[in-house]
LORO-640316 format. One record per residue (C-alpha): x, y, z; residue number from 0; residue in one letter. Coordinates in pm, 1 decimal, always signed. Layout:
<pts>
u,v,w,resi,resn
X,Y,Z,NUM,A $
...
</pts>
This chain:
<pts>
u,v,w,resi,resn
-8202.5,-261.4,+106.1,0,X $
-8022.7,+43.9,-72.4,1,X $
-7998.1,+207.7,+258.1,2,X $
-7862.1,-82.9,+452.4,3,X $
-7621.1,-114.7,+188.8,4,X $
-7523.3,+268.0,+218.2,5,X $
-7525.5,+269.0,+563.8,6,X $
-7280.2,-50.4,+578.1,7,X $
-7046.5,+109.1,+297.8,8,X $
-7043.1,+471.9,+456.0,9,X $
-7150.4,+629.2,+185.9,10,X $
-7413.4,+851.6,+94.1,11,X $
-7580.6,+908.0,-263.2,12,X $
-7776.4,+1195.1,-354.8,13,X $
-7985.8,+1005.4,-639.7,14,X $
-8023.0,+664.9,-492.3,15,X $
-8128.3,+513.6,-818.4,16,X $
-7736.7,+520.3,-906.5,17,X $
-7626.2,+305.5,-629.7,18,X $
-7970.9,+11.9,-722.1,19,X $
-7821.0,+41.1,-1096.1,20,X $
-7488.3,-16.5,-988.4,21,X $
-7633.0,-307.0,-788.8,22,X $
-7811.2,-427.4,-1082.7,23,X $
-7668.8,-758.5,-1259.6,24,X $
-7763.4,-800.1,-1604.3,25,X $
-7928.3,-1150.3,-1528.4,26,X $
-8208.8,-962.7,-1310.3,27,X $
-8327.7,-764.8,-1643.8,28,X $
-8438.1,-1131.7,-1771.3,29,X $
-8676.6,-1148.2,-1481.2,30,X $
-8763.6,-817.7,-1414.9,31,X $
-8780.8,-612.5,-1752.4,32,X $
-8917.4,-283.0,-1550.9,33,X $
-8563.1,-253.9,-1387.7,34,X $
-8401.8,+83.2,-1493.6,35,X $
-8057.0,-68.4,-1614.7,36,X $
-7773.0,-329.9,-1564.2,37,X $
-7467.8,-195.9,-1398.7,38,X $
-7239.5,-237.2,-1693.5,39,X $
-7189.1,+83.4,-1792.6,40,X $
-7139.0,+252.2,-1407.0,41,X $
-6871.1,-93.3,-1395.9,42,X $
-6649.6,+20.1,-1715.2,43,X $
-6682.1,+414.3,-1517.5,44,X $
-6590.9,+271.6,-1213.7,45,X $
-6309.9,+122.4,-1358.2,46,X $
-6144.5,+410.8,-1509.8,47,X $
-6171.8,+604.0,-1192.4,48,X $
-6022.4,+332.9,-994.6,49,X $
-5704.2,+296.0,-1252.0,50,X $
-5675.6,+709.3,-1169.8,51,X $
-5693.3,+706.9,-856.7,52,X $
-5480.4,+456.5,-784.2,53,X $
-5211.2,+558.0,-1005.1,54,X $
-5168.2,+900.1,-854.0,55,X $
-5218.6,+756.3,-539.7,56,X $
-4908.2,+574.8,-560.7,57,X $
-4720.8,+837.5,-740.7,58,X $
-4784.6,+1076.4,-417.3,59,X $
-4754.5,+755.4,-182.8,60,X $
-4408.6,+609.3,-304.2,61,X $
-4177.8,+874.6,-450.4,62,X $
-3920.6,+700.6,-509.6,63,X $
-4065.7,+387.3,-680.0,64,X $
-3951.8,+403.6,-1044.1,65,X $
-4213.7,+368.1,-1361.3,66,X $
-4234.7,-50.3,-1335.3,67,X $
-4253.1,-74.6,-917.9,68,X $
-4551.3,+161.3,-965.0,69,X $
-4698.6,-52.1,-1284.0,70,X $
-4673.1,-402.7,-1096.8,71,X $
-4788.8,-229.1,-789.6,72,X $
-5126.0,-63.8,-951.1,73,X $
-5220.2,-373.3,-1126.6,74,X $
-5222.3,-534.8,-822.2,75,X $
-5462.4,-313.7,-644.9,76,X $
-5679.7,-325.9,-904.6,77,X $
-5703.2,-693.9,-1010.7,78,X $
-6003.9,-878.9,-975.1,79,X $
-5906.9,-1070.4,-630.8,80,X $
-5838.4,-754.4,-464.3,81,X $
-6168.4,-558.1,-565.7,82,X $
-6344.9,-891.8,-470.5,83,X $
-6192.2,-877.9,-133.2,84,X $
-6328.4,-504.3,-90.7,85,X $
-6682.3,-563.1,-249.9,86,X $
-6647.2,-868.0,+37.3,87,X $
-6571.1,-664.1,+336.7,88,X $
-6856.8,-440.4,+257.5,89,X $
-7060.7,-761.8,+199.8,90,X $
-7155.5,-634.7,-144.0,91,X $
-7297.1,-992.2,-243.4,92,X $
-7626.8,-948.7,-11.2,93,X $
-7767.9,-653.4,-196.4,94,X $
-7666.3,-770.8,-519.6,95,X $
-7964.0,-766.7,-748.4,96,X $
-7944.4,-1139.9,-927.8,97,X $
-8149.7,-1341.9,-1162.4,98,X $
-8272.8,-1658.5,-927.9,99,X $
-8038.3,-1903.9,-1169.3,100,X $
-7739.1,-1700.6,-1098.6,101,X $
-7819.7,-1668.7,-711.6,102,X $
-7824.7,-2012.8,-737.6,103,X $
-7507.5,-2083.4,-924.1,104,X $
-7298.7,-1874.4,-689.8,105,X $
-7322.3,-1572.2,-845.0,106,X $
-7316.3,-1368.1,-489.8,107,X $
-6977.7,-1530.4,-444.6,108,X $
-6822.5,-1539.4,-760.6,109,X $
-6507.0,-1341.0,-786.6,110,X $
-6543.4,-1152.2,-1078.3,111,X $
-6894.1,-1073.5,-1050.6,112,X $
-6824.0,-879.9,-730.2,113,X $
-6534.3,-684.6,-887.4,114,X $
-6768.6,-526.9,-1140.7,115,X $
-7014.5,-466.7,-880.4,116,X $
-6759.4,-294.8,-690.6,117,X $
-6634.8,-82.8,-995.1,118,X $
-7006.0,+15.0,-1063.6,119,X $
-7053.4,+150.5,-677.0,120,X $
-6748.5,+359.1,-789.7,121,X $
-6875.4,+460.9,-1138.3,122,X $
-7193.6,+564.2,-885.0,123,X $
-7077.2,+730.8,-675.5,124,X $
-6815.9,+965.9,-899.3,125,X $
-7111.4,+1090.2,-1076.2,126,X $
-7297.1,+1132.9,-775.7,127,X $
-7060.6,+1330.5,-576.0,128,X $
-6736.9,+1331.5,-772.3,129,X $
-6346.4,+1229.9,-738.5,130,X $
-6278.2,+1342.4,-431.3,131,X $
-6536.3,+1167.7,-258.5,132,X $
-6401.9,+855.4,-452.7,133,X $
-6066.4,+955.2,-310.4,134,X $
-6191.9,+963.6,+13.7,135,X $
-6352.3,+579.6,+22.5,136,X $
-6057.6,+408.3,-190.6,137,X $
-5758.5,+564.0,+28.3,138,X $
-5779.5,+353.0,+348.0,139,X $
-5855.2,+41.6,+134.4,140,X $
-5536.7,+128.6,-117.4,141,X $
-5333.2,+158.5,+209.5,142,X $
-5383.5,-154.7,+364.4,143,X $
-5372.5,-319.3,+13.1,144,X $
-5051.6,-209.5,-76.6,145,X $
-4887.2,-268.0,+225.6,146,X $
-5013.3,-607.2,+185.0,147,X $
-4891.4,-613.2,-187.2,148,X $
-4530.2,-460.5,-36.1,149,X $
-4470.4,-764.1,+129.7,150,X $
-4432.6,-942.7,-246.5,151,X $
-4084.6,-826.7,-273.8,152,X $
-4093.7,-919.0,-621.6,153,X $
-4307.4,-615.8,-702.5,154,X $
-4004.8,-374.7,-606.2,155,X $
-3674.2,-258.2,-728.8,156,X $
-3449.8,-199.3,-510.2,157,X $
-3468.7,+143.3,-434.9,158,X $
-3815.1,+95.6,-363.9,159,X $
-3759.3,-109.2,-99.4,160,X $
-3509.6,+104.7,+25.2,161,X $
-3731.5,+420.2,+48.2,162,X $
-4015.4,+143.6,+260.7,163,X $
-3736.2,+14.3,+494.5,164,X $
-3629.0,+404.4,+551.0,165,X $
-3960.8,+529.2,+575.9,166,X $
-4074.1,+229.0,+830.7,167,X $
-3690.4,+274.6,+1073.0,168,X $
-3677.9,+699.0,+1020.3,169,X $
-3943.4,+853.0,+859.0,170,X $
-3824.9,+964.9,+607.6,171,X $
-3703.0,+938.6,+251.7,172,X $
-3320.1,+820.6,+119.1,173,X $
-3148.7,+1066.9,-42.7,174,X $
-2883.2,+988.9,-373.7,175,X $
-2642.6,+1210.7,-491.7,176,X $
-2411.9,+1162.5,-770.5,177,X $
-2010.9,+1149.0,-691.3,178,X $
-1852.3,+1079.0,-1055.2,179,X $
-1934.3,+1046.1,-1385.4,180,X $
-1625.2,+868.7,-1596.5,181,X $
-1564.0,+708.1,-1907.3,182,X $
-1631.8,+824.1,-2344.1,183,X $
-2014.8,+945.8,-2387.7,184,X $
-2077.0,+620.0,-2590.5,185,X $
-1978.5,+435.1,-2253.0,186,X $
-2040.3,+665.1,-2004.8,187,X $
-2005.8,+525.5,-1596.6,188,X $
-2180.6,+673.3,-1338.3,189,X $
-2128.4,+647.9,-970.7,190,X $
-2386.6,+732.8,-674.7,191,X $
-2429.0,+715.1,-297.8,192,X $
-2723.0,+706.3,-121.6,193,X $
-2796.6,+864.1,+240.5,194,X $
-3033.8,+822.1,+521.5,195,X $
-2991.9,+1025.0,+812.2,196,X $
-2748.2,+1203.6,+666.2,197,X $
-2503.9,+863.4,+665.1,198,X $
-2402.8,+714.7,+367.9,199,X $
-2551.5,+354.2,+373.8,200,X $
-2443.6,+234.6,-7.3,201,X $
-2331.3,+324.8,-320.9,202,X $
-2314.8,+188.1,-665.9,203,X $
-2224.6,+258.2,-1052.1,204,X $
-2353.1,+194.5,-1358.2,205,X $
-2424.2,+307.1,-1742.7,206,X $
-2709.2,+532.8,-1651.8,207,X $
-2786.4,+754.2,-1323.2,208,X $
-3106.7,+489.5,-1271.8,209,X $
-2872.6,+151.2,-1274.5,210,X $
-2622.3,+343.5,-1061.3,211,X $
-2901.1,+452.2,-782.0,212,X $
-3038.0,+84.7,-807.6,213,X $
-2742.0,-65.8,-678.6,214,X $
-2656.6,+202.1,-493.0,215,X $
-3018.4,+99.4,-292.1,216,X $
-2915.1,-304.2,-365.3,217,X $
-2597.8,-254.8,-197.6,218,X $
-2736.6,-7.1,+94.3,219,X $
-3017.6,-304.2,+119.7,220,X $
-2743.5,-603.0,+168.8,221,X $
-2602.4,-406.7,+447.1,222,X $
-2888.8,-327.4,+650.5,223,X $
-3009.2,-662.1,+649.5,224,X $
-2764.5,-719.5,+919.5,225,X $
-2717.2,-362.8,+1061.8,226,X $
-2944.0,-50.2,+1114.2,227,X $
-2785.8,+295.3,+1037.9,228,X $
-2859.9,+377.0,+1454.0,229,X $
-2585.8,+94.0,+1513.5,230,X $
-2320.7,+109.9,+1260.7,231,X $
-2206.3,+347.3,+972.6,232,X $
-2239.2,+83.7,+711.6,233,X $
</pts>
């Protein structure tokens, strides 16, 4: 069964007795007392590594998403439904090692029970082969959940979804640059423009550099809803 799982997951553990813990509810211990352990503890492991991960992930990912894009956007890759989903594709629930009352109840359904069995095959295998490795399974799956999460525009600042529209038309990243700073230093004003392609597609002030670059992107964002740099100067 350990294998099959394995085999399905495409990974490959060097003490196998990590990945049956991790696939170890604590229900089965009532019924079998031999068992080595419940998978709590590789769960709460699992669970740091994923809030790492997918932090710095997104740092690298989206450098231009400001402290709360990235907040909003991590807890949603990390949430319960979204783990589920994963443990699901991998059809985690089969190998699950349940008591026969909570097989019966659901258990190899339930939602939160296959997040933490999820978060334990990631506590297992970290120790088994280490971050990278856990780098190296999560990417693809943080990819395809955050460009599902993207579509939520209610994660995102505007800049943020400046830098995705830029990225998705040009490949590459908008650039701001500051063009005046007025006003006394207990009411300073700041204005900025922001480029892509070398054109200037908005620009926008404000009582801090940050404000000013937001609506810089807000204003840049109104205009390409109607017009793409290729076809107009904006």
């Amino acid at each position: 069964m350990l294998d099959d799982f394995a085999q399905q997951a495409g990974i490959s553990l060097k003490n196998p007795s990590l990945l049956e813990r991790a696939l170890t509810h604590r229900s089965y211990l009532n019924e079998h007392p031999n068992a080595l352990e419940d998978n709590e503890r590789l769960e709460y492991l699992g669970d740091a590594a994923l809030d790492f991960i997918s932090a710095a992930w997104l740092y690298n990912r989206y450098p231009e998403m400001d402290e709360g894009g990235l907040t909003r956007l991590r807890s949603s890759l990390v949430r319960t439904e979204t783990l589920a989903e994963f443990a699901k594709e991998l059809e985690l629930g089969e190998f699950l090692l349940l008591s026969k009352g909570e097989e019966a109840s659901g258990g190899r359904e339930r939602s939160a029970l296959l997040c933490d069995a999820f978060e334990a095959v990631i506590g297992a295998l970290y120790l088994d082969q280490g971050l990278n490795a856990v780098i190296e399974f999560m990417e693809p799956r943080l990819l395809s959940a955050a460009e599902a999460a993207l579509k939520d525009e209610t994660l995102l600042d505007p800049r943020s979804q400046l830098q995705i529209w830029a990225q998705g038309e040009f490949g590459e990243t908008p650039h701001y640059k500051m063009l005046d700073s007025f006003g006394p230093d207990h009411a300073r004003q700041f204005v900025i423009e922001v480029q892509v392609e070398d054109k200037i597609v908005g620009q926008g002030q404000g009582r801090s550099k940050q404000e000013a670059a937001q609506r810089a992107a807000a204003n840049a964002l109104a205009k390409v809803e109607n017009y793409s740099i290729s076809d107009s100067e904006i």
